[in-house]
Structure formats: structure tokens, C-alpha cells
C-alpha positions as CSV (number, residue, x, y, z in Angstrom):
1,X,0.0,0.0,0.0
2,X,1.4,3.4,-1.1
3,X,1.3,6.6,1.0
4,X,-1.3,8.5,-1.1
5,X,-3.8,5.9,-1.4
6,X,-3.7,5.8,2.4
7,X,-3.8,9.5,3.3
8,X,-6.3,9.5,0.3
9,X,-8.4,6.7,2.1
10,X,-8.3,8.8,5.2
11,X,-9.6,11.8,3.8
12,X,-12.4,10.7,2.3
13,X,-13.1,8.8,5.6
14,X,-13.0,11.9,7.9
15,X,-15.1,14.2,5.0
16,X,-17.7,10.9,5.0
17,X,-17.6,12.1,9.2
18,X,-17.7,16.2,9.1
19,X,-20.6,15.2,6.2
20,X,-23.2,13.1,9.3
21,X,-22.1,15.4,11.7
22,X,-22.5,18.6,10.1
23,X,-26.3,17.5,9.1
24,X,-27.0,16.2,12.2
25,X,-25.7,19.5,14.3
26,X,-27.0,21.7,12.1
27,X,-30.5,19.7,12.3
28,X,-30.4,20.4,15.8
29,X,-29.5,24.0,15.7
30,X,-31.4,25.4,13.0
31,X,-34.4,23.1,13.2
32,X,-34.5,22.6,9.6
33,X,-34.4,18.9,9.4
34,X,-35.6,18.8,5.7
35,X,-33.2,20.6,4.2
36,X,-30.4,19.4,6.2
37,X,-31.1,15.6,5.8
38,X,-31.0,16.7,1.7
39,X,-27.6,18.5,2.7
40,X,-26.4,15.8,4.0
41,X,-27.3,13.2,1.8
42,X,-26.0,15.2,-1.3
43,X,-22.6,15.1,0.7
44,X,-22.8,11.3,1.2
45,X,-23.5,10.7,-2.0
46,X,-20.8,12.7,-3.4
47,X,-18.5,11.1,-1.0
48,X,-19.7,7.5,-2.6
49,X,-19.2,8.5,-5.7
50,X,-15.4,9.8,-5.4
51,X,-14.7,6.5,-3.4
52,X,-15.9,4.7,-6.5
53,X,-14.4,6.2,-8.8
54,X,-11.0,6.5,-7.3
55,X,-11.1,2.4,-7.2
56,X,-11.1,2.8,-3.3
């Protein structure tokens, strides 16, 4: 296993984190659980698809 491919692993691991946890706090604090669920899912999503394409 090569550096990168680690520290890229690791990346997309902790922005897959900040992604539920910024949804979920800003649920909480704004009240707006619509929007932020479809915030949050967009990020997900996103997340999935650059782990797929980077062959992860």
C-alpha cells in the first residue's frame, strides 16, 4: 500500500464524518431537518461516488 492511497483513504473517511455530523448538528440547531437531511445526503452521496471512482 502506497502513502497517497492511504492518506487518500483517510480523507475521504473523515469528509464521510464532518458530512453526518454537520447534518446532524446543524439539524439540531437550525431546526430545519428537511433541508439538512438533503444537505447531507448530497454530501454522502458525493462522498460514494469519489470512493468509487478513485477504485477505493
Amino acid at each position: 500500500m502506497d502513502l497517497a492511497g492511504n492518506l487518500l483513504r483517510i480523507l475521504v473517511i473523515l469528509l464521510y464524518v464532518l458530512g453526518l455530523a454537520s447534518f446532524v448538528v446543524a439539524a439540531f440547531l437550525f431546526n430545519q431537518i428537511v433541508g439538512c437531511l438533503t444537505v447531507g445526503v448530497c454530501l454522502m452521496l458525493t462522498v460514494f461516488l469519489l470512493v468509487r471512482e478513485s477504485g477505493m
